[in-house]
N, C-alpha and C positions, 0 to 999 in steps of 0.2 A: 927337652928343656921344660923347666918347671918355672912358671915365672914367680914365685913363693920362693924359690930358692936362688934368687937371683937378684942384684940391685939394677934400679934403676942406670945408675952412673957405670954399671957393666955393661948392660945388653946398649947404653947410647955406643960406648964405645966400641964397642964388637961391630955396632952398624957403620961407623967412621972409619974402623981398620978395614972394614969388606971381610970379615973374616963370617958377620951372617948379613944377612941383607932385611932391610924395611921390611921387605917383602915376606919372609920367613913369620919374624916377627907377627907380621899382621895377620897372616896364612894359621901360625899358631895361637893366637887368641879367636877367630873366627872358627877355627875346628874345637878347641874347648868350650865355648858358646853353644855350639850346633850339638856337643856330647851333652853337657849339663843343665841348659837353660830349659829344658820341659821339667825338670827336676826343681832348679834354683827359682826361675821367674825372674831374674836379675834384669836382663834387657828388655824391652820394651819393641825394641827396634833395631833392627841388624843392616848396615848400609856394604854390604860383603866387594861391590864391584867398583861405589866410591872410596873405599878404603884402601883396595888394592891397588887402585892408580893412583893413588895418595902418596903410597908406599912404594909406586916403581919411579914415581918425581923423586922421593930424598934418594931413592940409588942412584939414579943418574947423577942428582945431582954431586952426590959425594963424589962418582967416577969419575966426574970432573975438577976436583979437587975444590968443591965449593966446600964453605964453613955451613952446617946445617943445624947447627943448634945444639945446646946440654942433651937435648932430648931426641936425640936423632933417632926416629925410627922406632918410637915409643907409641903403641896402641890404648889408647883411652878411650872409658865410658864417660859417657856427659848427663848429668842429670837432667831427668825431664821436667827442671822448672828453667830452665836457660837457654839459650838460642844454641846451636851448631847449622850451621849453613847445610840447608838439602833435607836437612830432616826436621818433622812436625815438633815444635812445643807443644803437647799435650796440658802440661802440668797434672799431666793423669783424672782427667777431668774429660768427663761427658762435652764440657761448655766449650773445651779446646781440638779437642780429638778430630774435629772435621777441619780444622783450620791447615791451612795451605803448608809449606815447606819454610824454615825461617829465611830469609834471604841473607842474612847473614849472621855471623857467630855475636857471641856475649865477648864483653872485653877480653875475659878469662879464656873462654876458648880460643880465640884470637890469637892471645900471647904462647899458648902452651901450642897452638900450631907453628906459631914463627920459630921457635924451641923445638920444631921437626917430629913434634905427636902426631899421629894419625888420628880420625876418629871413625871408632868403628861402630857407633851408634850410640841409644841412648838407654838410658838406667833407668828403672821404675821409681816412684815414690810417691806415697799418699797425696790427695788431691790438694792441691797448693800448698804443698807440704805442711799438714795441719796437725800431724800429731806425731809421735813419737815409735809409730810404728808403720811398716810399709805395705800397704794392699789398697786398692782402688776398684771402685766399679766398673773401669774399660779394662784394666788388664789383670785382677786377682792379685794375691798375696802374693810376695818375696819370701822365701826359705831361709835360712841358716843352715850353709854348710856345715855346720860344727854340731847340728841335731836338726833333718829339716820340717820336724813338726814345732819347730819354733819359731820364734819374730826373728828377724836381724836388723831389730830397730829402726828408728828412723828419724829423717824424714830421708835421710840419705843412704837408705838401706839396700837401693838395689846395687850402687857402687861398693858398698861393703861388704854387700855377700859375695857381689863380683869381682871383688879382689880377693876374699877369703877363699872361695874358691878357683883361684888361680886364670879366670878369664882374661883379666887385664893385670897388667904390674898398675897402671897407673888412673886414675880418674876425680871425675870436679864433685863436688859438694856444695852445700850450705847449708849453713847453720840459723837458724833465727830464734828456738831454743832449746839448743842439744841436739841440732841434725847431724853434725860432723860427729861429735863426740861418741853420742849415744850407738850408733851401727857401730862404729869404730870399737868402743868396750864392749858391745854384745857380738861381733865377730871376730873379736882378738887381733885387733889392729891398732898401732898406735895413731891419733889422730889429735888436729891442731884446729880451733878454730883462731885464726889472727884478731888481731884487734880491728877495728873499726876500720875501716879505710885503706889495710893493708894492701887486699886485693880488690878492686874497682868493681863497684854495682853499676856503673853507669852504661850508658847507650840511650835509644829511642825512648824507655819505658821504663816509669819510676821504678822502687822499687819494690816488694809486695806488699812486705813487712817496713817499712822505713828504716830509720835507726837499729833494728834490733836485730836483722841477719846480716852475715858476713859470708861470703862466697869464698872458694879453697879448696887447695887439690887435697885430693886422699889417696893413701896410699898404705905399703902393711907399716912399715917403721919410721923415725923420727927422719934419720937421714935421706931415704928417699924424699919425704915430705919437705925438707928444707930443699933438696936439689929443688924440687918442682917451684916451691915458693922462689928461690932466686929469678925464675923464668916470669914470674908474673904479676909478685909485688910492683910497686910503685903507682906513682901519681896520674890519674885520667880525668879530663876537663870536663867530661860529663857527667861526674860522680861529687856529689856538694860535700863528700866526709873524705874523699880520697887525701892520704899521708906523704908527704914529700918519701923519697926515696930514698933507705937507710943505708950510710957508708958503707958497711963493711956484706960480705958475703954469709947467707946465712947457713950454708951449709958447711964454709970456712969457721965458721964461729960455733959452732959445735963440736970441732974435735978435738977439742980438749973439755970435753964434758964433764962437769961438775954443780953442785947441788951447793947452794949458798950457803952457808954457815950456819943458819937458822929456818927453821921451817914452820906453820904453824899445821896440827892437824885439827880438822873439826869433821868428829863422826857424826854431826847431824846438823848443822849448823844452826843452831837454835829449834828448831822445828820439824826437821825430818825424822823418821821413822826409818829404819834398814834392815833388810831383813839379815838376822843372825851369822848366816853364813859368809854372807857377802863383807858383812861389818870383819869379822873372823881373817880372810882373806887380805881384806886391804891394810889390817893390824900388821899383821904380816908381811906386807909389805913395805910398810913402816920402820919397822926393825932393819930391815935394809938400810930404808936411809938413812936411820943413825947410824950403822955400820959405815955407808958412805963417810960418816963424820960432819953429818949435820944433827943439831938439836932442834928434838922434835916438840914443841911447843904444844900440848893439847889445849885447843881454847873450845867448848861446848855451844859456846851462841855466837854466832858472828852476826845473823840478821835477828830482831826483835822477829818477826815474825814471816810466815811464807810469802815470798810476793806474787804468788801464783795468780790473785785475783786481778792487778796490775796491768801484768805479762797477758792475761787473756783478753785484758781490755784492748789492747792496742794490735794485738793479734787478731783478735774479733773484727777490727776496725777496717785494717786492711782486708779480710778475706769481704768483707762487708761491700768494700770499694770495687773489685774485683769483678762477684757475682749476682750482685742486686740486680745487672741488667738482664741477666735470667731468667729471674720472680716472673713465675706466668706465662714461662714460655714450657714446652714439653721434654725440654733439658733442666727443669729445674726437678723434676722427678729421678732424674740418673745423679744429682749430686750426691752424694757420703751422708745418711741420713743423721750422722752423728755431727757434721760438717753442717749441715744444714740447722739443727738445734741449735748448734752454736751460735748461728746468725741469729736465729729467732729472739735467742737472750740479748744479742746484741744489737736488737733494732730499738731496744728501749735507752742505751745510752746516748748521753748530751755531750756535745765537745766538752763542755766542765769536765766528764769524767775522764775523757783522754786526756787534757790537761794533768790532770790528777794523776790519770795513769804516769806520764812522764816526769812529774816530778819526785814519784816515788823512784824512777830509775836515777837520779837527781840523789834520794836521799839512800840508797844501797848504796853508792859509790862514797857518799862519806863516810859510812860504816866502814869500809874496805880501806879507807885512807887511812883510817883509826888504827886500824892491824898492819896491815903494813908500813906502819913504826915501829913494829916490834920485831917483823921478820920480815926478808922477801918474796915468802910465797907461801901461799895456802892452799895445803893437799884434802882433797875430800873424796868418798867413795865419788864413780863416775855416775854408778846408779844404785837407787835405793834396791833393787831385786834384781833376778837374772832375768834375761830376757823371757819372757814369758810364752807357753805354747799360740803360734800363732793364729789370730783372730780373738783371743782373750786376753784378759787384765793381767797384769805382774800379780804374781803372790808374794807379802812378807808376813813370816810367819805361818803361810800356811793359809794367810787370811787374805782375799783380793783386795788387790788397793789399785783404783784405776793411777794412779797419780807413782807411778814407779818410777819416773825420770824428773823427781824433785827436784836433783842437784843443778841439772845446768841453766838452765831459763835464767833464775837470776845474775847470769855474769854475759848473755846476751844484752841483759837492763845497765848493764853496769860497763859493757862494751870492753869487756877484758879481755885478755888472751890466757888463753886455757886451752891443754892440750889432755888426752889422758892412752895412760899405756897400759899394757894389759899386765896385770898383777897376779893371776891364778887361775884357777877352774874350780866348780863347783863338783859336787861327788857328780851330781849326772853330765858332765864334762863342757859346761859350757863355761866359756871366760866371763872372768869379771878386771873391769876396769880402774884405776884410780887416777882419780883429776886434779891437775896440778892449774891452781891460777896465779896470774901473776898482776903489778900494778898498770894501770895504766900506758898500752906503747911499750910494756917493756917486755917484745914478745920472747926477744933471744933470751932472756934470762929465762922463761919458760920453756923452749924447746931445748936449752944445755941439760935441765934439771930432768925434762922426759927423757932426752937421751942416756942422759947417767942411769935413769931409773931403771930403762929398757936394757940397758947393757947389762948393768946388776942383776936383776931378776933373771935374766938369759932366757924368757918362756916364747923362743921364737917359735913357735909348734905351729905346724902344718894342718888345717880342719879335714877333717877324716870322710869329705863329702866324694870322694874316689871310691869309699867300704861299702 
């Protein structure tokens, strides 16, 4: 069994009929782990003997004719910015690495346990998940199975090479701007960040980022990704953004997938740069969805200008809050030296400028109200380059440009739901992604549109990290 070649809503069932057990399952993503991961770096941490008594509870319990969940018998990685019970939150951080065992799960992991996931440890990702690719000073760089002298983005990058390369069918993310998205288009995976409050931040421990990340399963395509979300959407009383619980089922509300009658594209959105090939690609994919029979609206500016400076205020802030109580102790030498600059710049900001920062996320959303009277949804490349060799900068054009994941930050500012599927390969065979956002809460109309797109394109391909 290949879990790449298998859905989610198959292998639950297969564990409810007894036709394969938990246990199989769990047995077969810990011996893929144990083949690849000196290769991939995807895991962090392998919990092998609390996973498989994990996995011989949902058998039993099925044998006994109990109900065990959508997700019976499902092995998941957890990223290591969230709790899972037994195992360290690092946040891939010097400053966490020594800290004790979580004593219990993040909401999210919670929900996708009572949904009968196992978990079989945790997934790497940059030190509080600070940039847009995945390596840290306790555990080294994440690979890309699809070529492994590259990034596989990030900050959610070790679940996306961990799914790309066939470890887990299923595992958690977050977004705060372009975690889910970014690994997801640089490892040829379809990927969702929900809107604000979809899936619950809350528990013991604010959140890192405030308003600007969203937490959420990842997985390779749309429909798995909605089964997962039906498991773990709705409302939690510790969470001050969490969203009442939406009617209808969202993995029901996808099959009959379709692309709204009007679309708008913007290959740069006023400001971006992209490099050639990838622009070429997502053209491409375009044409599809006029084929689908939607009209493709190209609009060239949606923002006056980048709001990258914004975004890194209020990202600065938290990381700020986090690790200042560091400063001066012999852990502040092991932080990400680049992580570390960033605080430097941001010891000089005054709450004025957070303020400011946030009302610029205030003024991107009435730009986006503006457009979306025109159409329901706005498609943009997912990234300005291909994922770049990792430990270096993207190149567009040929030319380094640190700033290669333009696109998604702004619609964390903006708290939209944006999903993006994977649209091509580049001649050196890496995927390229295109992002579809939508308005405000209106996240099914985003995941019907990925799913059309995904089915159209047909580019389910397999990463060659087995050659």
């Amino acid at each position: 069994m290949d879990f790449r070649k298998e859905t989610l809503a198959g292998l639950a069932a297969q564990v409810r009929s007894r036709s394969v057990s938990a246990r199989e399952l769990t047995q077969l993503a810990l011996d893929r782990i144990e083949e690849l991961n000196d290769r991939i770096n995807a895991f962090v941490a392998v919990d092998p003997e609390g996973a498989l008594a994990a996995a011989a509870d949902i058998d039993e319990r099925v044998a006994r004719g109990e109900d065990v969940g959508e997700l019976a018998g499902i092995p998941i990685g957890v990223k290591d910015l969230e709790d899972a019970r037994g195992l360290v939150t690092t946040r891939g951080s010097a400053a966490f690495c020594d800290a004790g065992p979580a004593a219990s799960d993040s909401v999210l992991v919670s929900r996708l346990r009572a949904a009968g996931c196992v978990v079989v440890g945790k997934t790497n990702t940059p030190e509080l998940g600070w940039k847009g690719e995945t390596d840290n000073m306790v555990f080294g760089a994440t690979r890309n199975p699809w070529r492994t002298e590259n990034s596989p983005g990030g900050s959610s990058g070790g679940t996306g090479a961990a799914l790309a390369a066939g470890m887990i069918p299923l595992g958690t993310g977050s977004d705060g701007g372009g975690s889910i998205r970014i690994p997801a288009s640089a490892c040829g995976l379809s990927g969702f960040k929900p809107s604000l409050g979809r899936v619950p931040s809350g528990g013991t421990t604010p959140p890192g980022w405030g308003q600007l990340s969203t937490k959420g399963p990842m997985a390779r395509t749309v429909a798995d990704t909605a089964l997962a979300l039906d498991a773990v959407i709705g409302p939690d009383p510790t969470d001050l953004n969490s969203l009442p619980m939406p009617e209808p089922s969202w993995l029901g509300a996808i099959e009959g997938a379709h692309l709204p009658s009007k679309v708008i594209w913007s290959p740069t959105l006023g400001y971006a740069e992209v490099d050639a090939e990838v622009l070429d690609i997502c053209g491409r994919a375009l044409n599809v969805a006029a084929d689908l029979g939607a009209e493709v609206i190209q609009m060239d500016s949606v923002f006056h200008e980048d709001p990258v400076g914004a975004w890194l205020v209020l990202v600065t802030a938290g990381n700020i809050r986090t690790l200042e109580p560091f400063r001066g102790t012999e852990v502040w030498s092991r932080i990400d030296p680049g992580l570390v600059d960033q605080m430097e710049w941001g010891s000089r900001l005054t709450g004025a400028d957070v303020i400011r920062a946030q009302d610029a996320c205030h003024t991107l959303n009435l730009d986006l109200v503006e457009i979306f009277h025109q159409a329901r949804l706005l498609i943009t490349p997912t990234m300005a380059a291909a994922p770049p060799i990792s430990g270096e900068v993207g190149t567009i054009g040929g030319r380094p440009d640190p700033n290669w994941v333009r696109f998604t930050y702004p619609f964390n500012m903006t708290r939209s739901p944006a999903a993006t599927v994977c649209c091509g390969f580049t001649a050196g065979g890496l995927p390229v992604g295109l992002q579809i956002v939508g308005p405000q809460h209106a996240d099914l109309v985003v995941l019907r549109a990925a799913a059309a797109l995904e089915r159209a394109l047909d580019l389910d391909a397999v990463a060659p990290v087995d050659n």
